[in-house]
C-alpha positions in Angstrom: -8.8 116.2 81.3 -11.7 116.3 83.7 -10.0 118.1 86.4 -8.7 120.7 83.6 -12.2 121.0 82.2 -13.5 122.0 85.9 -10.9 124.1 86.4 -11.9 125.9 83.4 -15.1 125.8 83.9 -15.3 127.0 87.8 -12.1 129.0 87.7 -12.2 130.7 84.5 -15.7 131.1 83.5 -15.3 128.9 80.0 -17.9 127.7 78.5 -19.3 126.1 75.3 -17.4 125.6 72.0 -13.9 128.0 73.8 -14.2 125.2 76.5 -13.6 122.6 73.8 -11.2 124.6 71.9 -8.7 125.1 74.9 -9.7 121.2 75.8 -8.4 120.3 72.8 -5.2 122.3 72.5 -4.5 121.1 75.8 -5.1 117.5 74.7 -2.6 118.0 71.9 0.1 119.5 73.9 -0.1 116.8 76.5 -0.3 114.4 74.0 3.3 115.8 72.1 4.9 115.9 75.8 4.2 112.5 77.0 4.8 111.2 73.2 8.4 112.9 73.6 8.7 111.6 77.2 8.0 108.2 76.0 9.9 108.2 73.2 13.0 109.4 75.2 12.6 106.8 77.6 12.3 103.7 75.7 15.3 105.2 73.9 17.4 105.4 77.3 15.9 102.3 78.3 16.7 100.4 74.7 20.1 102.1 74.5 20.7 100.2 77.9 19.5 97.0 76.8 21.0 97.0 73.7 24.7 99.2 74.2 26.2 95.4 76.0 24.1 93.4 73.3 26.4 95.1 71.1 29.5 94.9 72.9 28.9 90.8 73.3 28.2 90.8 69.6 31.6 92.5 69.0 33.4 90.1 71.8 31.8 87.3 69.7 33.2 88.2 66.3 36.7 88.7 68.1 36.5 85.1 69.4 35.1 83.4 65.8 38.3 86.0 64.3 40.7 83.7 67.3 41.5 86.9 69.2 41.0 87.2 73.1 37.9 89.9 73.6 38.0 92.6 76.1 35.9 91.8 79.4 32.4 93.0 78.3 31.4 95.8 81.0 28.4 94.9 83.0 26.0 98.0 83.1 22.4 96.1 83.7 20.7 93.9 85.8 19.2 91.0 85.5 19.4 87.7 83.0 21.4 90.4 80.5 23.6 91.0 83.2 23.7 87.3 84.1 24.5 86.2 80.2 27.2 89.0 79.9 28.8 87.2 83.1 28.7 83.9 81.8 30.1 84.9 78.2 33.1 87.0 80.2 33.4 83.1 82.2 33.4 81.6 78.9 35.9 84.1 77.0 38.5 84.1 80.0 38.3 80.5 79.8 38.7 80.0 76.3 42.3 82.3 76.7 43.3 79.8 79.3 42.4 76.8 77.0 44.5 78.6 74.4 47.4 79.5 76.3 47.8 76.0 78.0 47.8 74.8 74.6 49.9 76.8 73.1 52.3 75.8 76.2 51.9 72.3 75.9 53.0 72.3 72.0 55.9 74.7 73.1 56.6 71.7 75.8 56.1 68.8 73.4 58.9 70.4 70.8 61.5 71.1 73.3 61.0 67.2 74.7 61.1 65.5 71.7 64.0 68.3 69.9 66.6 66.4 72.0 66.2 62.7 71.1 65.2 63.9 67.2 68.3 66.2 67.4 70.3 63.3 68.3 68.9 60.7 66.2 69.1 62.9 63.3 72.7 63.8 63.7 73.7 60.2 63.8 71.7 59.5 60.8 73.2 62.2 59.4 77.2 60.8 60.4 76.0 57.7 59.1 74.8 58.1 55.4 78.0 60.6 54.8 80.1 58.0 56.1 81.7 60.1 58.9 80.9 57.6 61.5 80.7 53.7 61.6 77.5 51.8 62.3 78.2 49.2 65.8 75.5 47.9 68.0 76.5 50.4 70.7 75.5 53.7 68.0 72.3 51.2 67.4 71.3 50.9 70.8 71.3 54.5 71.8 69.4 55.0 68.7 66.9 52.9 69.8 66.8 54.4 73.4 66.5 57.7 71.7 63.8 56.7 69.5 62.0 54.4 72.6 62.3 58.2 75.0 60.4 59.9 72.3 57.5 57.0 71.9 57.6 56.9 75.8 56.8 60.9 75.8 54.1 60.1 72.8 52.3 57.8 75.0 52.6 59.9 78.4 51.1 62.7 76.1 48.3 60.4 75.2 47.2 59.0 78.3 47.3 62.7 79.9 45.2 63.8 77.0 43.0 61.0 77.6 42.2 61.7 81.7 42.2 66.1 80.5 38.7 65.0 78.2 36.1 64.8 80.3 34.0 65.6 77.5 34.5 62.3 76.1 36.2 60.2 78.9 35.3 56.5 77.9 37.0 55.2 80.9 34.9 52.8 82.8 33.9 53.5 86.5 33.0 51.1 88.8 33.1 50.5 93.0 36.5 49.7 94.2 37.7 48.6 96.9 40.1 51.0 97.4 42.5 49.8 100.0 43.1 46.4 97.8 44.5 48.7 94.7 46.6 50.6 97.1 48.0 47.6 99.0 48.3 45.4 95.3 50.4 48.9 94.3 52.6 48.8 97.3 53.3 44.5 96.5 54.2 45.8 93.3 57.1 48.0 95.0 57.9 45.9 97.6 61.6 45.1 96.4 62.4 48.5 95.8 60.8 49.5 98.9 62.4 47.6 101.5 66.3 48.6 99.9 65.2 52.0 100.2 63.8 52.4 103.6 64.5 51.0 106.9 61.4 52.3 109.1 58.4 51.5 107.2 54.8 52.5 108.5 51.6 51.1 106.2 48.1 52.0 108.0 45.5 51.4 105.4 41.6 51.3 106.3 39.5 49.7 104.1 36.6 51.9 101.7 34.9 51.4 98.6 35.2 54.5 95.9 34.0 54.5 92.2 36.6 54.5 90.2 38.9 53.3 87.4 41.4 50.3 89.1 43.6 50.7 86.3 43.7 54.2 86.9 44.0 54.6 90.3 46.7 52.0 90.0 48.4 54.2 87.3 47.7 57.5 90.3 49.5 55.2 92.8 52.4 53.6 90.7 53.6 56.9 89.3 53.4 58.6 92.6 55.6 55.7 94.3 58.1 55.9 91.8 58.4 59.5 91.6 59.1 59.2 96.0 61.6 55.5 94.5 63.5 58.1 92.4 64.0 60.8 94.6 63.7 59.5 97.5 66.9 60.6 100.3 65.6 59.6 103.6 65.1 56.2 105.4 61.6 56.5 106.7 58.5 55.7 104.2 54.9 56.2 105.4 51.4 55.2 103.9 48.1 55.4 105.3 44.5 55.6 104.2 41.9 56.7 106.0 38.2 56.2 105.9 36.6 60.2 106.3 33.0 61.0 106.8 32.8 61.4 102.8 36.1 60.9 101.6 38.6 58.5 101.6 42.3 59.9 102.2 45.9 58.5 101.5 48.8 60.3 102.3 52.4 59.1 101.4 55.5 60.4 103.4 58.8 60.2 103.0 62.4 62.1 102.5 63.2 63.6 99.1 65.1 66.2 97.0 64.4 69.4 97.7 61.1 70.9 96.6 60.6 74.5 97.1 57.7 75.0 99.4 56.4 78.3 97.7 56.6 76.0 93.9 55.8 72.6 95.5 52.2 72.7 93.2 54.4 73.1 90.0 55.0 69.4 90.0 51.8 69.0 88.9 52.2 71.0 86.0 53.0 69.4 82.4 56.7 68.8 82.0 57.5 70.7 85.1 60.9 69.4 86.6 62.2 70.6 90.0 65.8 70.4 88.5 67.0 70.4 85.0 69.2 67.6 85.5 66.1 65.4 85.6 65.9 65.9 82.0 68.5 63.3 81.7 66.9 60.4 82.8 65.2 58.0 80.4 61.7 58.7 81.8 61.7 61.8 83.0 59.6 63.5 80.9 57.8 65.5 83.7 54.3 64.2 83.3 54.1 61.6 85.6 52.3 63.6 88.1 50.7 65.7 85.9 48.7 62.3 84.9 48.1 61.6 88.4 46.8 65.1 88.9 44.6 64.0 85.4 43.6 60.8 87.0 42.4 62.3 90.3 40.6 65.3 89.1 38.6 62.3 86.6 37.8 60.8 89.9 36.0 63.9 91.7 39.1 64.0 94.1 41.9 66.4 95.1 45.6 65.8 95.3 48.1 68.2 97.3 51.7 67.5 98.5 52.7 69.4 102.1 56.6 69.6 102.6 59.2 71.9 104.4 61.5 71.5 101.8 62.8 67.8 102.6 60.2 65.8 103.9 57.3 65.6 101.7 53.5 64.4 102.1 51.7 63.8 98.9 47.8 63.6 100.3 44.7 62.1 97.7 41.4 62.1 98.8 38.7 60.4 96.8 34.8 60.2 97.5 33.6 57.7 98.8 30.2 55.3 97.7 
């Protein structure tokens, strides 16, 4: 305004009450333009701020509806861009959640359908007098009905090492090479008819841990290598790392596809279908272990060519 009022003044020779005239029409016109220049900004700059509010509100009602939101497009900076990240984090892994769920129940109903189918057709042959009751019919009854508590109980514990939420499993330090050598006595028998060139190398280390978990981790692992084994040469050995503790079991099994070998970690995976015949093959034993390990802070792998196999566990150590 002062450099316009000199301007006037100097330049155009306008004085007195037409100098405050045109000072004042000027002052109105500059005050419209920067009230419309204002006004459009904060409306780009609100439109910005709130265009992804309102995308994440309609992601939101999706997700309290059950449905799977699309990814909310990031088009700030910033904590809003740093909130809409974290809610796509939290909606893709909500989907997962569901969908493993969703595969776990699909799972559960075609393990148990089998033993229920049969129990339920003998029942059946039984009240309408088609069959005979003996204790042979009895005892694979009971077998039937002992596989589908066995799966109950597998699905349980799993359940029980998946919540870390609420994992009420007590920790404490271990001496680690003690539960693995007390697991190994516990195989001993089965062992030594298996294999003939036996290597044990086992440092001692203290981890914090569950003993009856890591002896679960251990038992399950040995008699998935006692079940399939085919070879004659068994090794264990645990070693003491800079941070980390690691054991490695190697032996000779059935064939395990290199580029699927981390499906046997997965619930009810089996590397045949035949597998499904045996009493306790329910195909979460290693899932558990996978369960027990990751509730441990550690990481569990198995390296193979096909035939020889090396299941490797490291844990931190104190």
């Amino acid at each position: 305004m002062k450099d316009y009022a000199c301007f006037l003044v100097n330049s155009e020779n306008i004085v007195g009450e037409d100098l405050v005239d045109t000072l004042n029409d000027y002052l109105w016109k500059v005050s419209v333009l920067a009230f419309i220049i204002a006004g459009l900004f904060h409306y780009l700059t609100v439109k910005k701020i709130l265009s992804p509010i309102k995308d994440l509100t309609i992601a939101a009602k999706e997700i309290k509806e059950g449905k799977t939101p699309s990814k909310v497009e990031v088009t700030t900076s910033g904590e809003l861009k740093e909130l809409i990240d974290n809610f796509n984090s939290m909606s893709q892994t909500l989907h997962l959640a569901q969908e493993h769920r969703e595969e776990m129940l699909r799972d559960i109903a075609h393990e148990l359908r089998t033993p229920l189918t049969n129990i339920n057709g003998y029942l059946e042959a039984l009240q309408n007098k088609v069959i005979e009751g003996d204790s042979e019919l009895f005892s694979s009854l009971l077998e039937e009905s002992r596989r589908i508590t066995r799966i109950v109980e597998l699905i349980t514990e799993l359940n029980s090492w998946n919540n870390e939420i609420f994992l009420e499993k007590k920790f404490e330090p271990l001496a680690i090479n003690n539960v693995l050598t007390e697991s190994l006595k516990a195989f001993k028998l089965s062992i030594e008819k298996q294999f003939i060139d036996m290597h044990f190398n086992i440092e001692e280390a203290q981890i914090l841990g569950n003993k009856d978990g890591i002896m679960q981790v251990f038992t399950n692992i040995l008699k998935n290598i006692s079940d399939y084994n085919t070879g004659d040469t068994f090794w264990v050995k645990g070693t003491l790392n800079e941070e980390t503790y690691t054991i490695t079991f190697a032996h000779t099994g059935q064939y395990i596809d290199p580029d699927k070998k981390e499906l046997i970690f997965e619930r009810f995976y089996r590397l045949e279908e035949s597998r499904s015949t045996k009493a306790d093959g329910a195909g979460l034993g290693l899932a558990i272990v996978k369960s027990i390990v990751t509730a441990h802070k550690g990481e569990i792998e198995v390296n193979t060519d096909g035939l020889s196999h090396l299941f490797q566990i490291d844990f931190p150590i104190l």
